[in-house]
LUMZAZA-261767 format. One record per residue (C-alpha): x, y, z. Coordinates in nm, 3 decimals. Example, Ala and Ser with C-alpha at 12.3 -4.5 7.8 and 13.67 -1.06 7.14 Angstrom:
# residues 2
px|py|pz
1.230|-0.450|0.780
1.367|-0.106|0.714
END
This chain:
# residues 225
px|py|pz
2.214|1.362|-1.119
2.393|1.567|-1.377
2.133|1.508|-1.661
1.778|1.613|-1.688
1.663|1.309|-1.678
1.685|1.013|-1.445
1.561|0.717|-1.311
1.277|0.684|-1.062
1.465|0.519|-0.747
1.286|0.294|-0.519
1.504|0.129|-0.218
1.391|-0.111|0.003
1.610|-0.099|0.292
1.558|-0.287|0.614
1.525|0.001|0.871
1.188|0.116|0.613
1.061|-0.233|0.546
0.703|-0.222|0.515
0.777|0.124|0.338
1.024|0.293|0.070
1.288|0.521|-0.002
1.282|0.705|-0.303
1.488|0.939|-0.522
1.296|1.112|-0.775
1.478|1.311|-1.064
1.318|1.690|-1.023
1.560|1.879|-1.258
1.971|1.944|-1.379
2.109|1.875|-1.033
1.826|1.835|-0.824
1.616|1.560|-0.703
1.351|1.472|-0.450
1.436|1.262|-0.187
1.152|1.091|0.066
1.033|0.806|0.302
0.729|0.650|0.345
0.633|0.393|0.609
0.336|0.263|0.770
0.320|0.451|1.120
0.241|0.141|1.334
0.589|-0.080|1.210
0.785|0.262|1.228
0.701|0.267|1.571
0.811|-0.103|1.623
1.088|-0.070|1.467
1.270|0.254|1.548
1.064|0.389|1.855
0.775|0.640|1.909
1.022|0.907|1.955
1.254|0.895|1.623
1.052|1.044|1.383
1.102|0.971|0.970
1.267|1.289|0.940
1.578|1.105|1.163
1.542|0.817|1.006
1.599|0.967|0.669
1.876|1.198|0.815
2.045|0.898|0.933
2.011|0.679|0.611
2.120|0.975|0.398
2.481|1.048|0.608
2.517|0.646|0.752
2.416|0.436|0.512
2.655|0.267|0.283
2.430|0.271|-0.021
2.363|0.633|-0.012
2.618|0.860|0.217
2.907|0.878|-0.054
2.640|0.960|-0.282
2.515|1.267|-0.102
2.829|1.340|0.047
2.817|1.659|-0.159
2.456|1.714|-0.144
2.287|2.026|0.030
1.912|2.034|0.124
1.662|2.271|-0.046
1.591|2.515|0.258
1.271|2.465|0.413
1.185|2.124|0.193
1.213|1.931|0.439
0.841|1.817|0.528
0.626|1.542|0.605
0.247|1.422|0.590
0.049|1.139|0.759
-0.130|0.939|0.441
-0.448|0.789|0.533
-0.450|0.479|0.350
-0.785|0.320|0.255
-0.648|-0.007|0.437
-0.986|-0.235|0.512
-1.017|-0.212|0.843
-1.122|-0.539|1.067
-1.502|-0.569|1.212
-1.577|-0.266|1.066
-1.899|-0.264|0.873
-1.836|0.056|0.638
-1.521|0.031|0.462
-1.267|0.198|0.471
-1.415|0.376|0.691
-1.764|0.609|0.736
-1.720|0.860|0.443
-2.080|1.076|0.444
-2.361|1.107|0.637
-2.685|1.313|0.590
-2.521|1.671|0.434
-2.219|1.573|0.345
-1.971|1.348|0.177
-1.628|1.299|0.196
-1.371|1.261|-0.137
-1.016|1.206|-0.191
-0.799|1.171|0.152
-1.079|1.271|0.320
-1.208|0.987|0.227
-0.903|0.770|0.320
-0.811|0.648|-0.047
-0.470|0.680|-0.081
-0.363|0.304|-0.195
-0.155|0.128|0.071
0.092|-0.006|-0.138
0.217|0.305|-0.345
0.114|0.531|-0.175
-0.053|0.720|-0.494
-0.396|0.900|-0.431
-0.430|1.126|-0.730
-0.672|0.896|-0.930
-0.862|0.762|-0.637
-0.989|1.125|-0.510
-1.080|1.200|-0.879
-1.289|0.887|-0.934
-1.481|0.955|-0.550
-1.526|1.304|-0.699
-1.673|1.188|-0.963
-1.910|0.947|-0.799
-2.044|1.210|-0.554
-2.110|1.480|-0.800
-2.310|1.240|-1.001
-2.507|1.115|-0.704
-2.564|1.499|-0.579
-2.847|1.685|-0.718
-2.840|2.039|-0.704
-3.263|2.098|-0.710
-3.341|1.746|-0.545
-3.119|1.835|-0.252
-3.185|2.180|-0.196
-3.282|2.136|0.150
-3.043|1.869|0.223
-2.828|1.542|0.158
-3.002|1.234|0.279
-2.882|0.992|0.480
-3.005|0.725|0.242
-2.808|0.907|-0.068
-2.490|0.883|0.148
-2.517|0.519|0.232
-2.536|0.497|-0.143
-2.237|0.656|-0.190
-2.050|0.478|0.044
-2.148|0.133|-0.101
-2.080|0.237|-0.472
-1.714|0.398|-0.302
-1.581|0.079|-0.206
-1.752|-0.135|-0.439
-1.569|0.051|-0.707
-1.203|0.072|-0.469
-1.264|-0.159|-0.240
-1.066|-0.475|-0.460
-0.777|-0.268|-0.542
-0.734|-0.118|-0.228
-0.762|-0.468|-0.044
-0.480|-0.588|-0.320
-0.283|-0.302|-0.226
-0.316|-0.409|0.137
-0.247|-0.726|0.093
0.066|-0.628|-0.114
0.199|-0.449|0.147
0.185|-0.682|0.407
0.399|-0.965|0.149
0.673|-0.655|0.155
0.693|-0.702|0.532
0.863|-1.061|0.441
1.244|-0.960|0.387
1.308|-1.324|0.260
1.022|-1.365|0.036
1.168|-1.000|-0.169
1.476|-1.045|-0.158
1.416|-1.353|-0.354
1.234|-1.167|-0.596
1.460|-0.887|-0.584
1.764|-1.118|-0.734
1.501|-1.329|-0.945
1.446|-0.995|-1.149
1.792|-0.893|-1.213
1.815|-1.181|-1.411
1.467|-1.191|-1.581
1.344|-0.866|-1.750
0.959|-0.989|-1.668
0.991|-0.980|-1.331
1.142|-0.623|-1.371
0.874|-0.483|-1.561
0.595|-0.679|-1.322
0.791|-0.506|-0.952
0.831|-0.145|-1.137
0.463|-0.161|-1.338
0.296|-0.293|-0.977
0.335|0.057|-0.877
0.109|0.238|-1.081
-0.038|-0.067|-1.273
-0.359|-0.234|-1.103
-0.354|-0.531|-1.309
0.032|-0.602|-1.230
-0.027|-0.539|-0.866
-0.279|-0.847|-0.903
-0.003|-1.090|-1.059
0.184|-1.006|-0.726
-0.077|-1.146|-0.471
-0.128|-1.457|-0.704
0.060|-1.754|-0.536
0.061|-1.951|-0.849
0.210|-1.672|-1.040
0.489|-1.608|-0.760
0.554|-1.964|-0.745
0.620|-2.003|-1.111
0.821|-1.705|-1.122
1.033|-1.688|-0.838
1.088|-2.064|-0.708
1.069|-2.204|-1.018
END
């Protein structure tokens, strides 16, 4: 990372699978480097008791891809931090969805909320647009004396009616990472074809390209055929 520019890393490596890696260019020399993985498979996979923070220890000075890499490499002092992301997964039986966001007197935005999209883990945009929607359904004069209950069931329709598709997509995405076969097919498929490149890298921040992913039509035509 001599520039002061680089690429945006993403590596899917088995021990993170449903989750990423990433390397993210900061500045001349420095970069950030993080893992992110849903907290039920991480404790399938590597136990209750090995926490990220291990894992990412381990794949930094054992793993073939990276340890020669960062062989040189020294830690920021005291960057070395994690956070739970609640995901606005739908959850099963569960009438309110994502999950019970107000009640009479309040209302929850942002990760409060549970909004962070399950696939890339991005949450920025979500919070602002739940913002958004509860300062326009809060009236300073009207509610004087209180939210009602009625005015938060409102706002917890209109929340999910407005994330609810993308966040389900997202979901849905995720779960298709979980199938090692089914990406690494894709993976190689999109070294050789710059379309698929721009659809795997796009599907990250791009709504629209995260919905060519779940279409079985569209992955059949592009990665069998």
């Amino acid at each position: 990372m001599g520039d002061d520019e680089g690429s945006i890393e993403l590596h899917f490596v088995d021990d993170v699978i449903p989750g990423y890696w990433w390397i993210f260019p900061v500045q001349k020399g420095m970069v950030n480097v993080g893992i992110g993985m849903v907290i039920s498979e991480q404790r399938k996979q590597t136990g209750v008791k090995k926490s990220l923070r291990k894992l990412q220890h381990q794949l930094i000075n054992e793993h073939p891809l990276f340890k020669e890499r960062f062989a040189d490499a020294t830690m920021v002092k005291g960057s070395g931090k994690g956070w739970q992301l609640p995901f606005g997964s739908p959850r099963k039986k569960q009438k309110l969805q994502p999950r019970r966001t107000a009640m009479a007197g309040a209302m929850c935005v942002g990760d409060s909320a549970s909004l962070v999209d399950p696939f890339s883990g991005e949450g920025v945009g979500n919070a602002l647009l739940s913002a958004k929607l509860a300062v326009s359904l809060f009236d300073q004069s009207k509610h004087s004396e209180g939210f009602p209950e009625e005015m938060a069931n409102e706002y917890m329709s209109k929340l999910w009616e407005a994330l609810g598709p993308e966040l389900s997509n997202s979901f849905k995405i995720q779960k298709i990472v979980k199938r090692k076969r089914l990406m690494n097919m894709f993976v190689r498929k999109a070294a050789k074809r710059p379309a698929l490149q721009d659809a795997l890298t796009d599907a990250l921040a791009s709504k629209e390209a995260q919905k060519k992913l779940h279409s079985p039509l569209w992955l059949i035509r592009n990665i069998i055929l």
